[in-house]
Structure formats: C-alpha cells, structure tokens
C-alpha positions in Angstrom: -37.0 -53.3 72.7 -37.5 -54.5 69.0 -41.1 -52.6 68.7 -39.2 -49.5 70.4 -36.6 -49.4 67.7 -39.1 -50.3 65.0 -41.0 -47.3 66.3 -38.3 -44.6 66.8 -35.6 -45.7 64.2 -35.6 -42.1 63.5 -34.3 -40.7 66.5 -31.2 -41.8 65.3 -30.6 -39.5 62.8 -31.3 -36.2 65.7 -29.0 -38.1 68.5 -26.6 -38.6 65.2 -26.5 -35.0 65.0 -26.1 -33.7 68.5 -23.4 -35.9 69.4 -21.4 -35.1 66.0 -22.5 -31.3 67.2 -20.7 -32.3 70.4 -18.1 -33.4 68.6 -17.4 -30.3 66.5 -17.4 -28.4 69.3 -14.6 -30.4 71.5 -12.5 -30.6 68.5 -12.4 -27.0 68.1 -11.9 -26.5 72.2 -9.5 -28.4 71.9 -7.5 -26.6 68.7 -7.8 -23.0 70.3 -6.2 -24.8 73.5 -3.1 -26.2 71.0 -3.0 -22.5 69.7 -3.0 -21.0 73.2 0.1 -23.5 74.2 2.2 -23.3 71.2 1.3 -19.2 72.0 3.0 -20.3 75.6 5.3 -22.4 74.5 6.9 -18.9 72.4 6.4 -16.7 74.9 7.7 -18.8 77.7 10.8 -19.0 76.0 10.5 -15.2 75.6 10.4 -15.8 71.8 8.3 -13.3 69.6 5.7 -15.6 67.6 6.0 -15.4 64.3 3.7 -12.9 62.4 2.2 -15.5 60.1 0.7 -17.6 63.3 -0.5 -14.3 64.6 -2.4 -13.1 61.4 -3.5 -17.0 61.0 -5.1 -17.1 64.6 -6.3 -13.7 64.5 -8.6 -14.4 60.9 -9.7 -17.9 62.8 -10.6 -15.5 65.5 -12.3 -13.2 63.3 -14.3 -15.7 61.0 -15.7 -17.4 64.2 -17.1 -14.0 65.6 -18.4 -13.0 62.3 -20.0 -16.2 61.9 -21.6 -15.5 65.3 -22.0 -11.8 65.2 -23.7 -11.9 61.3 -20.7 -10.0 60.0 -18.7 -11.5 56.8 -15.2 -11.3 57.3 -12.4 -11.8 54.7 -12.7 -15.2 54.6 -16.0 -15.5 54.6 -16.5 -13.1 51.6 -14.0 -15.0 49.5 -16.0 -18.0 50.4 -19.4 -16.1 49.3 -18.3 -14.8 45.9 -16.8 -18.4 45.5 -20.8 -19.8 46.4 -22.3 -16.8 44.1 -23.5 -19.2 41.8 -25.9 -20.9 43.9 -28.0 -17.6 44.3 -28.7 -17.0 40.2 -32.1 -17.4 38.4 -31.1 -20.6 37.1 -30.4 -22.6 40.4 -33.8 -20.7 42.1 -36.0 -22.3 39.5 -33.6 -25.5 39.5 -34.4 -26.1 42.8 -38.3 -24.9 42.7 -38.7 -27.6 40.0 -36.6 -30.5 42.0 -38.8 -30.0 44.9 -41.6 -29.9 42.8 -40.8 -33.0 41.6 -40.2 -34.9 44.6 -43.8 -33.2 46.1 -45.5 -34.5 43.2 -44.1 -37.6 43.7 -45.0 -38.0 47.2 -48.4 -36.9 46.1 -48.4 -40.1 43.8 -47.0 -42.3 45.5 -49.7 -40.9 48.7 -52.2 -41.9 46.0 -51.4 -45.1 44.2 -48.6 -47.1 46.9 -49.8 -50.6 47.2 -48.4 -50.8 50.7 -50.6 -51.2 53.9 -50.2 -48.0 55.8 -48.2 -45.4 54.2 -50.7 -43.3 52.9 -50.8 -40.8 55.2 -46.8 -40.3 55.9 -46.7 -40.1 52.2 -49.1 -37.8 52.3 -47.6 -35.6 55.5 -44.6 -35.5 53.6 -46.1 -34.3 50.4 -47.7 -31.8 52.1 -44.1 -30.6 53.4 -42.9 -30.8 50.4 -45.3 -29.0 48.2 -45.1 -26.1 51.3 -41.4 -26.3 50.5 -41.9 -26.3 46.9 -43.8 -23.4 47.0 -41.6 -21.4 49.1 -38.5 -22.5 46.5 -41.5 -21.4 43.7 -41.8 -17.8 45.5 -38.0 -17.2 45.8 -37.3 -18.2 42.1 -39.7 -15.6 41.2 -38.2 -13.0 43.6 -34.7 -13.9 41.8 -36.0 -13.0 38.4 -38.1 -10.8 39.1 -35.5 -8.2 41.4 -31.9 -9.3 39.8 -30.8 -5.9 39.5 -32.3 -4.3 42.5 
C-alpha cells in the first residue's frame, strides 16, 4: 500500500475533484428542491409568491441555461464586463511571459537538478509548458495585433 500511494499520490487531486464536482451538484439539487417547496409552501396556502422570488428564481433559471446553452444572460454579461480586464494586451503578454518563465524554468531545472530521477518529468513538464507558452505567445499576438477588429 505504501509503494501504491508513493506511486499514485496524484490521483488525489482528480478523485479531489470529482467528488467536490459531486458535491456541487447535490448542493444545487438540493437548493432548486428548497425553491420548489417554499414555491409549495405559497401556493398551498393559495398565497401569490412574491414577485421578487419569482424574478430571483427565474434569472437563477436563466443563468444556468445560458451557461449550458452558450448564451450570456444578464447576469452573466454584468459578470463579463466586470472580468473585461483579463482579456487586454497587457494581461495576454502578462501571462505569455509567466508561462514562459516557468517553461524556462522547467527546462533548467530538466537540465541542471541534482536529483536522481527527475530529469525526464522535468522535462515532460517543460515540454507542456513551453507548448502552453506558446499558445499564451500566439494569443498575445492575436490581442495586439486585432484590438479593434
């Protein structure tokens, strides 16, 4: 069992995610089944529900499908001018030259590490990163290149 985990350690971090994925997804089955019985709850009563809760559940409703369906709803477009920053000149090349960076030191570190054994996943992952480096590279020139278009 010790050379398993010693081995596999990072499975951990895909289980990790599935279950919190699993997680996510019974929390929010279980907040549209709070919003359908407080919806019973009024009209068992043969109360109206209040407009706000109605507007509140439908945009919910709406941001979920858009999210699923590729449309930006209200919400969603609020959030995205809010997050327009990210997608300027400046934070292309800011992140071309970060993952430059960490390629290159990869590379190095593929090169010069001292440790028994690590010279190829250094080097696997400097290969990934300098492929990712280069895709960052490409896009930061797209941005500059095409602002206005």
């Amino acid at each position: 069992m010790e050379d398993f985990f010693s081995s596999y350690w990072w499975l951990l971090f895909p289980l990790a995610f599935f279950v919190f994925g699993a997680w996510d997804r019974w929390l929010s089955y279980k907040r549209s089944q709070d919003r359908l019985d407080l919806l019973r709850s009024y009209t068992s009563q043969g109360k109206d529900p209040p407009p706000e809760l109605l507007r509140a559940l439908q945009d919910e409703e709406d941001d979920e499908d858009d999210v699923m369906y590729g449309r930006v709803g209200r919400r969603a477009a609020r959030r995205m001018r809010h997050r327009y920053w990210r997608y300027t000149p400046y934070w292309a090349w800011r992140t071309a030259i970060i993952t430059g960076a960490v390629a290159a030191g990869f590379w190095f570190a593929s090169e010069y590490a001292d440790i028994p054994g690590v010279d190829w996943p250094f080097r696997l992952v400097a290969i990934i990163m300098t492929c990712v480096a280069a895709g960052h590279l490409v896009a930061a020139i797209f941005t500059s290149t095409f602002r206005s278009r």
